[in-house]
N, C-alpha and C positions, 0 to 999 in steps of 0.2 A: 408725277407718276413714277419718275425713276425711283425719289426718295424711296418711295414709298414701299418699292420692289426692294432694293436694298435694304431698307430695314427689317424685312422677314427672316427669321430667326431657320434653321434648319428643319425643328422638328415642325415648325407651321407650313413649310414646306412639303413634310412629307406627309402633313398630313393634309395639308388640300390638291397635292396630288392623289395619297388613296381614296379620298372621296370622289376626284373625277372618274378614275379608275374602276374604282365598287361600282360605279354606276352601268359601268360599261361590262360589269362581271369578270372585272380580272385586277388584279392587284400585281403594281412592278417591283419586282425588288428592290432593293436599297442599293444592288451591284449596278446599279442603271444607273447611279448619280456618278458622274465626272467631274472633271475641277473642268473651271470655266479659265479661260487664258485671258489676261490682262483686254484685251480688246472687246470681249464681248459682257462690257459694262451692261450692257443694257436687259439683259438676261437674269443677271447677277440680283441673288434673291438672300446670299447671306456668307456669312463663312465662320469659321471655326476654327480656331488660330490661323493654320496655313491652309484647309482645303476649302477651297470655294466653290457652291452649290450652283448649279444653273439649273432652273427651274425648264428652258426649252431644253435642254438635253436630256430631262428626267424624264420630262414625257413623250419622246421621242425613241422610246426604250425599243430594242428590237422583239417579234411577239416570242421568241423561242424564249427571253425574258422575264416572260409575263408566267403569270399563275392563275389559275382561274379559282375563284374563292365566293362565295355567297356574304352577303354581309353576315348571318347569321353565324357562318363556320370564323371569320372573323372575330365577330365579340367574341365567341365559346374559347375562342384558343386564347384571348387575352385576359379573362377573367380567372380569376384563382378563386379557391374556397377561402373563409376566411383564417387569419393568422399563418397561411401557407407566403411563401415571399420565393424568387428565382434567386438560385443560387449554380454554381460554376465551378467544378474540382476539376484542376489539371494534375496529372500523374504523370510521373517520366518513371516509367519499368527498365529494368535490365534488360540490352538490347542482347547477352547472350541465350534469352530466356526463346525457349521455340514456340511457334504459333499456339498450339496446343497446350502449353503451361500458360501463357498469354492470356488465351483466352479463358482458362479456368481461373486466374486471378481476377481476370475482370467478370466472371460469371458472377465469384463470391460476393462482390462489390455489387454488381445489381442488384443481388438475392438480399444485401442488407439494406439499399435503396427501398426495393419491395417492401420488405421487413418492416421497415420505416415509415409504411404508408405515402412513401415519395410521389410524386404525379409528372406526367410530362416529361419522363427521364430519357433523354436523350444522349448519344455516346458517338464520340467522335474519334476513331485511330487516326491519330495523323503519319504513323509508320517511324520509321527509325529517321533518328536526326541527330548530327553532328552538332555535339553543344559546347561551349566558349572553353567551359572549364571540366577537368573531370572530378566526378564523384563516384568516391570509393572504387578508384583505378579505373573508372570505363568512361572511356571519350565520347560514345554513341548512346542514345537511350530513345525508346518505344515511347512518345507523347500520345498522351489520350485526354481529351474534354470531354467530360461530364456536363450538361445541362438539365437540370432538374428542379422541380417546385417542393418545397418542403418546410417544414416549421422549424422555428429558430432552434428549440432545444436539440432535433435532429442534427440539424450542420453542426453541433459540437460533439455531438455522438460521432457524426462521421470521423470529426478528425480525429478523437480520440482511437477511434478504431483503427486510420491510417497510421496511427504514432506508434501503435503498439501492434506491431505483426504479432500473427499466430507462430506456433512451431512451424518451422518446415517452410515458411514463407520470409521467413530472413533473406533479405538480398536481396529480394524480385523487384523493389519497389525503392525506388532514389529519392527520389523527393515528392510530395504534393503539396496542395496549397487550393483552399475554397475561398472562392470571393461569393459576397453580398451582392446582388444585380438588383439596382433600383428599379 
């Protein structure tokens, strides 16, 4: 039986914990998985280079943790239309930029998402962050994650759009970069 626990892989883990969960009408998040410490082999359902999954600690999640979700609202939110695929643009902005020019550069930026027919667009400030190296003299920059569903020819419109600033929006914007989400 131990083999057995041990040879499950992460995501079959999480996913026969959301099946017990659905059942119960709540879904735990993925922050409820812990790493299991050397001793509690017997628990131990898989690992992933270094972090190791323990299956009692997943379901042991505290309820302030928990989500309450329908199977139905489940499928709908993991299903895409089709030739749409998840995709992931981080921006680092100029951190001398004030809330109000901030947020009017990222307006324009969903308003081309929109544009774009994009779905499920999500946007994350993560605030001002002190980064390794500087780019174009500024030590500090404004990180933002985009998450959003859209079609392959779109994510290369995006970037072209992020490579080539408009007039007047020279500077605001240091680097991006879109990843492909399987």
């Amino acid at each position: 039986m131990k083999k057995m626990i041990a040879s499950r892989t992460k995501s079959q883990a999480l996913n026969s914990a959301r099946q017990t969960s659905t059942l119960c009408g709540s879904l735990v998040r993925p922050l409820a998985l812990k790493r299991c410490s050397p001793f509690q082999e017997d628990n131990r359902i898989g690992h992933s280079l270094r972090k190791t999954v323990c299956l009692a600690t997943y379901a042991k999640a505290p309820e302030e943790e928990k989500v309450k979700l329908s199977t139905l609202d489940l499928d709908e939110s993991l299903t895409l239309p089709s030739g749409y695929h998840w995709y992931e643009t981080m921006m680092i902005l100029n951190s001398t930029l004030s809330d109000e020019e901030r947020d009017k550069e990222l307006a324009r930026f969903e308003a081309y998402l929109n544009k774009e027919d994009c779905q499920n667009i999500n946007a994350l400030i993560r605030g001002r962050t002190r980064m390794a190296y500087p780019m174009r003299g500024e030590w500090e920059g404004i990180y933002v994650l985009y998450t959003y569903a859209a079609k392959r020819n779109t994510a290369k419109n995006i970037q072209l759009l992020l490579s080539n600033p408009e007039a007047g929006s020279e500077g605001k914007l240091l680097r991006h970069i879109t990843f492909f989400k399987f």
